[in-house]
C-alpha positions in Angstrom: 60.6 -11.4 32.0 58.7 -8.3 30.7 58.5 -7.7 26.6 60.8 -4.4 27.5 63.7 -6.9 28.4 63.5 -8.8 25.1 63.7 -5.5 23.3 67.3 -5.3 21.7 69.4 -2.1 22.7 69.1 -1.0 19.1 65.0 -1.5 19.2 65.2 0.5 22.7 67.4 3.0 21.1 64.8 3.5 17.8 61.8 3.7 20.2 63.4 6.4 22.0 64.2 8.6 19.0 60.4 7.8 18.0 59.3 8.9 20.9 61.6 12.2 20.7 60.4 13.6 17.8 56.6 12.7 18.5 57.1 14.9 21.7 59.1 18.0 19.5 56.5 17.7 17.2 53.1 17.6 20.1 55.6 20.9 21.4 55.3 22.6 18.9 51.5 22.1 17.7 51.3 23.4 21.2 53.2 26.8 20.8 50.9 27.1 17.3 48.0 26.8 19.5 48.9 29.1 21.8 49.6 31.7 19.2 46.5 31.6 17.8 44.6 32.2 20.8 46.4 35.0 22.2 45.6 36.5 19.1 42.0 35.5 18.9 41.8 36.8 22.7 43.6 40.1 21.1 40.9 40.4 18.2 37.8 40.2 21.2 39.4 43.1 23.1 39.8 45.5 20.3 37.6 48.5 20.3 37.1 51.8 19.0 39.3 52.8 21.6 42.1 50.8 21.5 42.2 49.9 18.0 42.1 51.5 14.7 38.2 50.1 14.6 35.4 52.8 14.1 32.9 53.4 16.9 29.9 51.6 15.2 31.5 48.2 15.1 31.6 48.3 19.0 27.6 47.5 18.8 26.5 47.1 22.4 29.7 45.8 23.7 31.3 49.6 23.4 33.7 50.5 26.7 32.5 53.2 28.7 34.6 56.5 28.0 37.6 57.4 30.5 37.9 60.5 31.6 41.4 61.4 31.6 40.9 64.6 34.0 41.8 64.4 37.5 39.9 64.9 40.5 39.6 68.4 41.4 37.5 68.5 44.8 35.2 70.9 43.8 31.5 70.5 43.1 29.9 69.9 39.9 28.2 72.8 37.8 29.0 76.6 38.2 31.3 77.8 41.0 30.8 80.3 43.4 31.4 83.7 41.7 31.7 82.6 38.2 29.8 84.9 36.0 27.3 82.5 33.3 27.0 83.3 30.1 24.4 83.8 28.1 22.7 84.7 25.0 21.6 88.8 25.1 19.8 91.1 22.9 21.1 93.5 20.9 20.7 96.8 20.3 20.3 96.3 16.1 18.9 92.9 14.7 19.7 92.4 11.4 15.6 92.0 10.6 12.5 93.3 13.0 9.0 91.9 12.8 6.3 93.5 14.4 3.3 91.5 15.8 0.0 93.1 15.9 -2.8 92.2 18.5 -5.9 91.6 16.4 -8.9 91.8 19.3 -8.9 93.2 23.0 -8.7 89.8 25.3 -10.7 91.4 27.6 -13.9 92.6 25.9 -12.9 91.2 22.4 -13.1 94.8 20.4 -11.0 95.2 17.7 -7.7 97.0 18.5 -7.1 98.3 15.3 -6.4 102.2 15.4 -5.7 101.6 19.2 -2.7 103.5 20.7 0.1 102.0 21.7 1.0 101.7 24.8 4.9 99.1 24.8 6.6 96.6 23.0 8.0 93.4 24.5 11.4 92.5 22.5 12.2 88.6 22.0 15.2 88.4 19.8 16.1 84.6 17.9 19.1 83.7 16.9 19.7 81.3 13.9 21.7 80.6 11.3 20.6 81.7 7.6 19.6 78.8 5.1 22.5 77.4 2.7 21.9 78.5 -0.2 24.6 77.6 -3.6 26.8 80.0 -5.1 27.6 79.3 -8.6 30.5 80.9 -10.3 31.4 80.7 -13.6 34.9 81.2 -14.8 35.3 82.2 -18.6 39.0 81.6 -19.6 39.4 83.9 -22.4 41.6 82.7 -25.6 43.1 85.7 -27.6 44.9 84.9 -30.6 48.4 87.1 -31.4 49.5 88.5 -34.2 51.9 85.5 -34.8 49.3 83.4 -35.2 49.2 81.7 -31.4 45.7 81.4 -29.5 46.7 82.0 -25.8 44.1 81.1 -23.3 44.1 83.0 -19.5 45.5 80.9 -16.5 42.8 79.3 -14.3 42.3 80.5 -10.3 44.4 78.4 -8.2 42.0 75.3 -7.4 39.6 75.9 -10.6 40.3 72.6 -12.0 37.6 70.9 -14.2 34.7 72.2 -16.5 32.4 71.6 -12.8 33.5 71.0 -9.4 32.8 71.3 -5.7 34.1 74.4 -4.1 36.2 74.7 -1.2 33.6 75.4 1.4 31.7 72.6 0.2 34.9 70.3 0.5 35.5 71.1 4.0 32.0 70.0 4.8 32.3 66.8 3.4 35.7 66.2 5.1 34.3 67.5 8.4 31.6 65.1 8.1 34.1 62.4 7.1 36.9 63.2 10.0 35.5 65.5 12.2 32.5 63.4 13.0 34.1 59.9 12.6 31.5 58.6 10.4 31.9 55.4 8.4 31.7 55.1 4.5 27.6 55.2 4.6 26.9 57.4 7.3 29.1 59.7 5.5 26.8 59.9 2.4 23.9 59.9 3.8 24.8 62.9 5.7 26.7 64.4 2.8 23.2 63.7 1.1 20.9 65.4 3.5 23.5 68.8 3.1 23.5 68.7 -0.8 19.7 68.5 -1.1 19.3 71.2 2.0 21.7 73.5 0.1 20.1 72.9 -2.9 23.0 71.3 -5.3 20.7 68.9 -5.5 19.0 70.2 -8.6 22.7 70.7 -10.4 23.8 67.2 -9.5 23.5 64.4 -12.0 24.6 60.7 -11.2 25.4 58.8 -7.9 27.7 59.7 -5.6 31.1 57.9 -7.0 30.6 61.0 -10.1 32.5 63.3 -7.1 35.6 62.2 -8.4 34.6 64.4 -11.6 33.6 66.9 -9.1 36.3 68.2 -7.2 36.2 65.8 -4.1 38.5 62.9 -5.4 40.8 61.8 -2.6 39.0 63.9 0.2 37.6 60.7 1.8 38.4 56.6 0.8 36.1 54.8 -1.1 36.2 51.5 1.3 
């Protein structure tokens, strides 16, 4: 007789209960399990692109881009009869410099007081340099005949006693938004603008003093 036959119903009947919640309880460590690594598998598929994860955390693992435009058939580049644009000159520049030859590349005299014979035009376009504006505005205080010192509204924006300006704003939230940079990319290129521009020279402190400046809430500080 095996040791199963000398168990009691009663002992039979505990064992299996035992053994019923062992199993629940193996079932649902399992389901835990599970969980966590259908979201670890989640976590390593994110990207920049499917995710609310900037583009530098990608690293070297970063999807190639998808191009959501469909096949057209036609060739790559210009078509046949499209008219290219280009840069051309213009009749007025806004600023002519003349360049004088100084010596005759044949013999090597010297070609000043030598007629002139032509001009060959080259025309550059560029952008001027940024240069700051500063504007100052006095609120005057008058006091009435009553006795009450009145002082003149502000211009709509005009704040504190010194501030950023709105063009300078939208660069800093073009940088920010329009170029998807992270928190220091973002001021280091905000850097490289404010010394070009020259605000440089009129800036005191580090770079968490723009809350005094006008720029408080423009980008987050984390």
């Amino acid at each position: 007789m095996s040791a199963a036959d000398k168990l009691s119903y009663d002992e039979l009947a505990a064992q299996l209960v035992e053994l019923s919640a062992q199993l629940a309880e193996m079932k649902v460590q399992l389901e835990r399990a599970n969980a966590r690594i259908a979201e670890l598998e989640a976590q390593l598929g994110k990207n920049s692109s499917n995710s609310s994860k900037p583009p530098s955390s990608d690293g070297l693992d970063k999807p190639p881009q998808k191009s959501l435009r469909g096949r057209s058939g036609r060739k790559p580049g210009g078509q046949a009869g499209h008219r290219g644009q280009t840069l051309r000159q213009v009749e007025r520049p806004d600023r002519t410099e003349r360049h004088e030859p100084v010596c005759c590349r044949g013999c090597g005299t010297d070609l000043a007081g030598a007629s002139e014979v032509g001009v060959e035009r080259r025309q550059v376009f560029d952008i001027p340099p940024i240069a700051v504006t500063i504007t100052e505005h006095q609120l005057v205080k008058r006091r009435c005949g009553c006795g009450t010192v009145t002082r003149a509204d502000a211009p709509g924006g005009v704040e504190a006693p010194v501030q950023y300006g709105p063009r300078a704003a939208a660069i800093v939230i073009y940088l920010y938004l329009g170029q998807f940079l992270s928190k220091g990319p973002h001021r280091q290129s905000v850097g490289r603008v404010v010394r070009y521009a020259g605000l440089a020279r009129h800036h005191r402190g580090d770079g968490r003093t723009r809350r005094r400046h006008g720029c408080h809430g423009l980008v987050p500080d984390h």
